[in-house]
LOMIMI-197888 format. One record per residue (C-alpha): chain; z, x, y; residue in one letter; residue number from 1. Coordinates in pm, whole numbers. Example, Ala and Ser with C-alpha at 12.3 -4.5 7.8 and 13.67 -1.06 7.14 Angstrom:
<atoms>
A, 780, 1230, -450, a, 1;
A, 714, 1367, -106, s, 2;
</atoms>
This chain:
<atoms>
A, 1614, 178, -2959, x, 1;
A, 1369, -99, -2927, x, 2;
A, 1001, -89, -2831, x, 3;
A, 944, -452, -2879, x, 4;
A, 880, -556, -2508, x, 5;
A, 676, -283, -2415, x, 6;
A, 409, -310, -2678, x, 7;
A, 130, -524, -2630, x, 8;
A, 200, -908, -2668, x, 9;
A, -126, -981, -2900, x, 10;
A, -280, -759, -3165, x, 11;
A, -649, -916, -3061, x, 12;
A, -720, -536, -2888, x, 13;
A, -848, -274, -3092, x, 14;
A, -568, -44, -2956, x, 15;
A, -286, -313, -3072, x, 16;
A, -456, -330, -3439, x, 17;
A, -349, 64, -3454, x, 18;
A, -50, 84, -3688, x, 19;
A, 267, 259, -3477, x, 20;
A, 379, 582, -3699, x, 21;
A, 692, 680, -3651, x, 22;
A, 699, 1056, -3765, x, 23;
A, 1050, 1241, -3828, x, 24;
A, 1055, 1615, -3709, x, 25;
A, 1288, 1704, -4056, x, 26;
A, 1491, 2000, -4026, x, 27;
A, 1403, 2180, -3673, x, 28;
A, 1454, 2555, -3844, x, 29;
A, 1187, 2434, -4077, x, 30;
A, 762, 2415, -4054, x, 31;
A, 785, 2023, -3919, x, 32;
A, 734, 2078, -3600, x, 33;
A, 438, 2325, -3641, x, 34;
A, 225, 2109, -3894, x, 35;
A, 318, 1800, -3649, x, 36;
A, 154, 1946, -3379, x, 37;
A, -122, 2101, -3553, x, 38;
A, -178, 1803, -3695, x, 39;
A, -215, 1565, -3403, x, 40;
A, -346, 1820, -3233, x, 41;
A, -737, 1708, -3371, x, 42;
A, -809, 1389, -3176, x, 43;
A, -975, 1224, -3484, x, 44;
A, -652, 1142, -3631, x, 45;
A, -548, 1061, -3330, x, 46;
A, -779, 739, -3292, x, 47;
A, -680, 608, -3637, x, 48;
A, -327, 499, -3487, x, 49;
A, 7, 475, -3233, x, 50;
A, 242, 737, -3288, x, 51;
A, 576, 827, -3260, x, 52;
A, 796, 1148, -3319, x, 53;
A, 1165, 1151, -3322, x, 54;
A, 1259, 1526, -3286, x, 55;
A, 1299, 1762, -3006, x, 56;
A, 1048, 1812, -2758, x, 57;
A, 1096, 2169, -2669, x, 58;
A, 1113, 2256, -3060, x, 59;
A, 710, 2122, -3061, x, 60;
A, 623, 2267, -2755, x, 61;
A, 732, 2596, -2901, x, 62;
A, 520, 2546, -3203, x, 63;
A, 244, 2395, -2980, x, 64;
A, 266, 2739, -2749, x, 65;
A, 266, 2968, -3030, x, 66;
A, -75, 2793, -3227, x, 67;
A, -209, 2787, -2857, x, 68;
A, -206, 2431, -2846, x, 69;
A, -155, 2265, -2501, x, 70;
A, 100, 1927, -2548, x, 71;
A, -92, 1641, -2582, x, 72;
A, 192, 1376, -2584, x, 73;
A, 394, 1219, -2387, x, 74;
A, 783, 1286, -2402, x, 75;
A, 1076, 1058, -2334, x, 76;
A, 1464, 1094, -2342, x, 77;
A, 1692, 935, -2612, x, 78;
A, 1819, 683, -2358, x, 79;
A, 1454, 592, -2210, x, 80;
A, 1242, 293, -2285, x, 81;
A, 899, 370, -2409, x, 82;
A, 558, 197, -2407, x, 83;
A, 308, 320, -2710, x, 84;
A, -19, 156, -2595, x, 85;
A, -208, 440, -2775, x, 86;
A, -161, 795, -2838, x, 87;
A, 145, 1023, -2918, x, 88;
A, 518, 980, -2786, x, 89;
A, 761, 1193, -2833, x, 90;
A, 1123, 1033, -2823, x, 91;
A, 1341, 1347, -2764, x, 92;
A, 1699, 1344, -2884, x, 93;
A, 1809, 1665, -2786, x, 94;
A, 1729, 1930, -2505, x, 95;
A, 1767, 2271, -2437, x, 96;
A, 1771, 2360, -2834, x, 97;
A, 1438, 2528, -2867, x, 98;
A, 1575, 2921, -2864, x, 99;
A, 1883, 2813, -3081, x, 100;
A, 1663, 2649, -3338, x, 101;
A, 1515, 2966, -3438, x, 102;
A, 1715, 2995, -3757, x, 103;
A, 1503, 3003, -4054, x, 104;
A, 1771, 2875, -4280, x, 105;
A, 2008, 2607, -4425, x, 106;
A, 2223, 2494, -4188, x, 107;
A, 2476, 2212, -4106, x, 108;
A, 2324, 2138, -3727, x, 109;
A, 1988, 2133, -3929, x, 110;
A, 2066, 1874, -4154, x, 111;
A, 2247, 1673, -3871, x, 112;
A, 1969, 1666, -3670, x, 113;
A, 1708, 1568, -3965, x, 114;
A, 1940, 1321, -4060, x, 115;
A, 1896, 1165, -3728, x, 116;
A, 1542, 1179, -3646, x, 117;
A, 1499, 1027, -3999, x, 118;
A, 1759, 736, -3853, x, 119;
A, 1586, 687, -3599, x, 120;
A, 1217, 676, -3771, x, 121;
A, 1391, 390, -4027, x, 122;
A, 1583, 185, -3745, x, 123;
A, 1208, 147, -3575, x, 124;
A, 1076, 48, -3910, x, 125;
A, 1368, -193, -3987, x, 126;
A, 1285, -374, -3642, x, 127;
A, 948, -460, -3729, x, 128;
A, 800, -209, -3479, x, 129;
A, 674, 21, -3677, x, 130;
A, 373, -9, -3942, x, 131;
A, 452, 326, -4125, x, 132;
A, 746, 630, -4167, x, 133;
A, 582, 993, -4204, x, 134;
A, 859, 1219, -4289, x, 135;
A, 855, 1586, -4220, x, 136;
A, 1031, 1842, -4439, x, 137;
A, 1381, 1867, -4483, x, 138;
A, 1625, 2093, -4623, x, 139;
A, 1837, 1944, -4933, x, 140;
A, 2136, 2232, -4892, x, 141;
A, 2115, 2142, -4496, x, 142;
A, 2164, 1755, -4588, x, 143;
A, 2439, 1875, -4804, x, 144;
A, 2604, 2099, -4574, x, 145;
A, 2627, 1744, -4301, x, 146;
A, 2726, 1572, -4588, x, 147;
A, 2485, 1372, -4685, x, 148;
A, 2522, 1154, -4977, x, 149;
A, 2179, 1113, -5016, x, 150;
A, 2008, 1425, -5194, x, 151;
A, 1666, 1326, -5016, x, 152;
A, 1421, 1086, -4808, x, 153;
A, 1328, 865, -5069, x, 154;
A, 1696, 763, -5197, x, 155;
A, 1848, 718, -4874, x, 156;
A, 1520, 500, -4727, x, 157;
A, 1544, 281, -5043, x, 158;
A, 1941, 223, -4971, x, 159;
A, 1849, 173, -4616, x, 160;
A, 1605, -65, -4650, x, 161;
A, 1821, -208, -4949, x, 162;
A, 1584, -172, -5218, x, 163;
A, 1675, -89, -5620, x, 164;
A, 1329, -44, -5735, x, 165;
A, 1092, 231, -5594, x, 166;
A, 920, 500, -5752, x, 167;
A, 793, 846, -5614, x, 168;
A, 448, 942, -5656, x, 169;
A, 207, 1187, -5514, x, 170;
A, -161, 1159, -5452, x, 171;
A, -369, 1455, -5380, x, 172;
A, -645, 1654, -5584, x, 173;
A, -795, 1409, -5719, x, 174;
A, -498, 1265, -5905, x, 175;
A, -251, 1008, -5846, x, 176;
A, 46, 1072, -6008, x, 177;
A, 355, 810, -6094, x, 178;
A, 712, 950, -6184, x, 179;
A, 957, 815, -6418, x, 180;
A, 1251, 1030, -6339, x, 181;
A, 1240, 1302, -6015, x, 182;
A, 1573, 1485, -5936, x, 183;
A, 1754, 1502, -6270, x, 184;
A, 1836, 1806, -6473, x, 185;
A, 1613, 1916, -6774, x, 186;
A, 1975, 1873, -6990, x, 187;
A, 2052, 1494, -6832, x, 188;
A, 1710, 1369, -6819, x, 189;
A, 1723, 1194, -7178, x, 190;
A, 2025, 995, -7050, x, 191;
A, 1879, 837, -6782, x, 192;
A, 1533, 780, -6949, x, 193;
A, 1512, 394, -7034, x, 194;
A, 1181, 143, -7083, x, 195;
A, 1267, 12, -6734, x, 196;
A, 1204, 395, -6594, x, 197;
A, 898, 454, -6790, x, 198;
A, 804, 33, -6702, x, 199;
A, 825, 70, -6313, x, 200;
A, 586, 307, -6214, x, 201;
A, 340, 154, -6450, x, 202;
A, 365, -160, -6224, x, 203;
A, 430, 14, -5901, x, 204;
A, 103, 220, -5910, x, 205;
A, -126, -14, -6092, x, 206;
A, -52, -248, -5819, x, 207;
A, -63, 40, -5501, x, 208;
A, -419, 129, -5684, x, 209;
A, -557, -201, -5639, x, 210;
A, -376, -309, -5276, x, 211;
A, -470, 68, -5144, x, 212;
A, -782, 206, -5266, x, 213;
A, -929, -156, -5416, x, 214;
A, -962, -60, -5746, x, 215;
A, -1018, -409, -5910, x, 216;
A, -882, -299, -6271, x, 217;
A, -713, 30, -6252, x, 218;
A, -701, 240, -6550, x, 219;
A, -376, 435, -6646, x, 220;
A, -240, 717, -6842, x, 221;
A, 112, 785, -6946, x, 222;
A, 240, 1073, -7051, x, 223;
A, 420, 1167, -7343, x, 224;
A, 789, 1289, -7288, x, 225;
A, 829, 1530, -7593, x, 226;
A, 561, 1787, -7662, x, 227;
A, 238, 1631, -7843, x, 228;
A, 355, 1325, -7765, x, 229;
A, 642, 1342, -7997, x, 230;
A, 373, 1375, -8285, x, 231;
A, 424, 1093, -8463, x, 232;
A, 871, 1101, -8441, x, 233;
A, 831, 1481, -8572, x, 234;
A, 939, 1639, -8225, x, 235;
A, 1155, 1311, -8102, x, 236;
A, 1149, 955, -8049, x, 237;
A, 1144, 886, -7702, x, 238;
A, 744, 834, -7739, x, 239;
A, 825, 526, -7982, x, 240;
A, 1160, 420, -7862, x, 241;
A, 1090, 424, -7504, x, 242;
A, 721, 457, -7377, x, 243;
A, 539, 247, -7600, x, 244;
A, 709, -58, -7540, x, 245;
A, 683, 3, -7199, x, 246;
A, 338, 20, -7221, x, 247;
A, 335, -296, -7409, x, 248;
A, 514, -427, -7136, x, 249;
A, 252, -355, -6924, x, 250;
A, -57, -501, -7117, x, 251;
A, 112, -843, -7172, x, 252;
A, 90, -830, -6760, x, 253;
A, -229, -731, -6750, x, 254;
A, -221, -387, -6674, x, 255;
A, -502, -138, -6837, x, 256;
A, -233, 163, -6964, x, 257;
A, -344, 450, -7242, x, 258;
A, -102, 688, -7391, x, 259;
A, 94, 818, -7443, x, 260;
A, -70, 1139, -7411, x, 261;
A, 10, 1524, -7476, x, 262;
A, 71, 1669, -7123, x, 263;
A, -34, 1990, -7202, x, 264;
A, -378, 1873, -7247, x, 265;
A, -432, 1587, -7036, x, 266;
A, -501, 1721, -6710, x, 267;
A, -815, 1894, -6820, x, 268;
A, -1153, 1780, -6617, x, 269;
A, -1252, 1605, -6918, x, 270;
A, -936, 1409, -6970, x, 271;
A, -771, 1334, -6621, x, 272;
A, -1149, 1193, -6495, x, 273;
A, -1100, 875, -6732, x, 274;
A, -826, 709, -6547, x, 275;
A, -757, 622, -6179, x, 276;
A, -380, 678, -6232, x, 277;
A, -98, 858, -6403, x, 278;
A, 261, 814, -6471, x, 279;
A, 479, 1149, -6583, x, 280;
A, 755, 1156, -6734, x, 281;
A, 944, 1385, -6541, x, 282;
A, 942, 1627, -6197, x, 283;
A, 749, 1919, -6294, x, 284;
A, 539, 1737, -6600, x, 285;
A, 346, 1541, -6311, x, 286;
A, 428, 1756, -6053, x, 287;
A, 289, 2125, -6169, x, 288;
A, -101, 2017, -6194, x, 289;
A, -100, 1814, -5853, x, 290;
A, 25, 2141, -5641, x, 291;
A, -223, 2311, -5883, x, 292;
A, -495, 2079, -5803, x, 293;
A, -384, 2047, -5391, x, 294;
A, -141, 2237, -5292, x, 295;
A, -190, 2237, -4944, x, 296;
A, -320, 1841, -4929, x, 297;
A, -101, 1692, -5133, x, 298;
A, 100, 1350, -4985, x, 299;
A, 454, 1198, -5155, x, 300;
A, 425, 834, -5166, x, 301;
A, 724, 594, -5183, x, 302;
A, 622, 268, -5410, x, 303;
A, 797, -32, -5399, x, 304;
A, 936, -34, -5007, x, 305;
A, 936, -317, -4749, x, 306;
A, 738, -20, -4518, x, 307;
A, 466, 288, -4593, x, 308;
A, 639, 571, -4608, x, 309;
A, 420, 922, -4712, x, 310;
A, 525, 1251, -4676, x, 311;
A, 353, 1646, -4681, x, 312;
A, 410, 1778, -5024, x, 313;
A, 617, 2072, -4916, x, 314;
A, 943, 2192, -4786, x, 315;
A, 1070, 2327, -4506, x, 316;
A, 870, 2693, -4585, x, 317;
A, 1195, 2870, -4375, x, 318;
A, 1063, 3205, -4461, x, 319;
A, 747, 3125, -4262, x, 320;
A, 890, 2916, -3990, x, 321;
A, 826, 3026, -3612, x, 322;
A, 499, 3235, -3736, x, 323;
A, 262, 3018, -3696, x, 324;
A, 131, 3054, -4029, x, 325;
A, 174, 2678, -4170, x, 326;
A, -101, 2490, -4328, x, 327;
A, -58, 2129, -4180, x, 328;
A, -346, 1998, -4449, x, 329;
A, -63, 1829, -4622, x, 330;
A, 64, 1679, -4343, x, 331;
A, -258, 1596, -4196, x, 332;
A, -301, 1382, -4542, x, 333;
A, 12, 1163, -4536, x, 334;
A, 0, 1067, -4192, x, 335;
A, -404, 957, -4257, x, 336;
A, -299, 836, -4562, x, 337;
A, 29, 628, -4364, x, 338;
A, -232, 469, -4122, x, 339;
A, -478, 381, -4398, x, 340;
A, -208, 162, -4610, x, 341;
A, -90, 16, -4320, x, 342;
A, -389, -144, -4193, x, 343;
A, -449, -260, -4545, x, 344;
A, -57, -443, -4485, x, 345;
A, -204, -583, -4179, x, 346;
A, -500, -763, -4370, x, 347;
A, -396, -1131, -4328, x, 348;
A, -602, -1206, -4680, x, 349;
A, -452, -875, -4847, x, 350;
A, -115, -930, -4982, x, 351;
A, 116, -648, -4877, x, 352;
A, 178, -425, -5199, x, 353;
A, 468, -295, -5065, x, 354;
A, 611, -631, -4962, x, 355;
A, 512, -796, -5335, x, 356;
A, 724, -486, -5466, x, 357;
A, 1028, -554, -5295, x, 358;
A, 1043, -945, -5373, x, 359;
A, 1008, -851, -5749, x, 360;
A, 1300, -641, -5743, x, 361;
</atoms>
């Protein structure tokens, strides 16, 4: 699919300086469709930027009819070409599906179709179309279950777009939090921890801080990985073998890093307030005081891609799904978020974070 010849041939109009989102339904059994549509439902967001959602129409009008929301975009088939002057388009890859996809639950036809809006949302992106990739929530069992190799968004976008470094990170609360490791087991997770892990998302987010928000000097914290910090060797060595030289890494390029620090106590008002940044160790270590902090707000950032990708900080919620009872806050976030980074790419004197990421890798 191509939208190249129907967009506008000069970005000297305020509508053509809108970024173009493309937005991926996720799993249609799941809440994507309702926080979607509640979403870009307020006509603030709207204005901020183009958008487009690969999904299935009658899926969003469903959720749209049940929050008594009357459809406010503009739908086109899988084989139509579409123009995306301003506004909302939905590019529909599927019909007639809205009373089967009432099955609040893991399924193979779920992942199948997630798997393809996502496609879709990365082909767009991969032409140069499109400024920014919002991903809705999938199901990982679904993925499975149309065998998927890929056990999420992030890893399959980064083999997509053919990138080896990229780190996940969520901002919300107050906090913006860095990730050394994500998906790995509790019992694995000292095998794959390494001074490049611990190194990356250092760099990554120090730079994202200061391309993103404009924070001239960010200041970090990293976390320790044992508890205390490994006090001093007495509970392991990870804290001297791994993160410390790390950090060191990171001072002799400039970076302003602290740590590492006790994670039981860092998150405290008193503590967290210092820095502009922080890099876990692990899932739950960085993971546990952001849905604390903003449950319902928080956005999951990729660093280090050739495109902005953001996502809600939630899953699929299948025990809620079709009630009309989703919070879209979290969406709401990553898609304002999405629009806000991309303009910043579109600054011709503001080199592109993202972009400097992928040439150092």
């Amino acid at each position: 699919m191509t939208l190249g010849s129907h967009l506008p041939d000069t970005k000297s109009t305020s509508q053509a300086k809108k970024p173009l989102v493309a937005i991926s339904m996720g799993d249609p059994c799941g809440i994507g469709a309702e926080v979607i549509v509640k979403t870009l439902a307020d006509q603030e967001l709207r204005a901020i930027g183009r958008f487009v959602i690969f999904g299935f129409d009658d899926v969003l009008r469903a959720a749209a009819d049940a929050a008594g929301i009357k459809p406010f975009w503009f739908c086109v088939s899988s084989d139509e070409e579409i123009r995306v002057d301003s506004g909302v388009v939905c590019r529909s890859l599927e019909e007639g599906t809205a009373g089967y996809w009432v099955l609040p639950r893991p399924t193979e036809k779920g992942g199948l179709a997630s798997l393809r809006f996502f496609d879709e949302a990365i082909a767009l992106a991969k032409s140069g179309e499109a400024d920014a990739i919002v991903t809705g929530p999938i199901h990982k069992t679904s993925w499975k279950l149309a065998r998927c190799r890929f056990a999420g968004h992030t890893d399959k976008l980064a083999a997509d777009l053919g990138v080896k470094r990229y780190t996940m990170a969520f901002f919300g609360g107050g906090l913006r939090v860095a990730l050394a490791t994500t998906h790995v087991g509790l019992m694995q997770l000292r095998n794959q921890f390494t001074l490049g892990s611990v190194y990356q998302p250092i760099e990554q987010l120090d730079h994202a801080l200061k391309q993103w928000l404009g924070i001239e000097k960010p200041r970090l914290a990293v976390l320790g990985f044992n508890p205390h910090a490994g006090e001093d060797g007495l509970f392991g060595d990870e804290e001297q073998r791994v993160i410390k030289p790390a950090m060191q890494m990171a001072r002799n390029q400039g970076i302003s890093v602290e740590g590492p620090f006790p994670a039981d106590s860092f998150f405290v008002p008193q503590s967290r307030s210092r820095f502009d940044g922080v890099v876990a160790m692990y899932h739950d270590q960085g993971l546990i005081p952001v849905k604390m902090l903003a449950f319902d707000r928080a956005v999951n950032v990729t660093l280090g891609l050739p495109v902005v990708r953001t996502s809600p900080d939630h899953g699929t919620a299948f025990d809620i799904a079709g009630t009309n009872e989703a919070n879209p806050g979290s969406m709401r976030e990553a898609i304002r978020l999405a629009c806000q980074v991309a303009r910043c790419n579109q600054t011709p004197t503001s080199p592109s974070i993202l972009r400097t990421a992928t040439r150092a890798s």
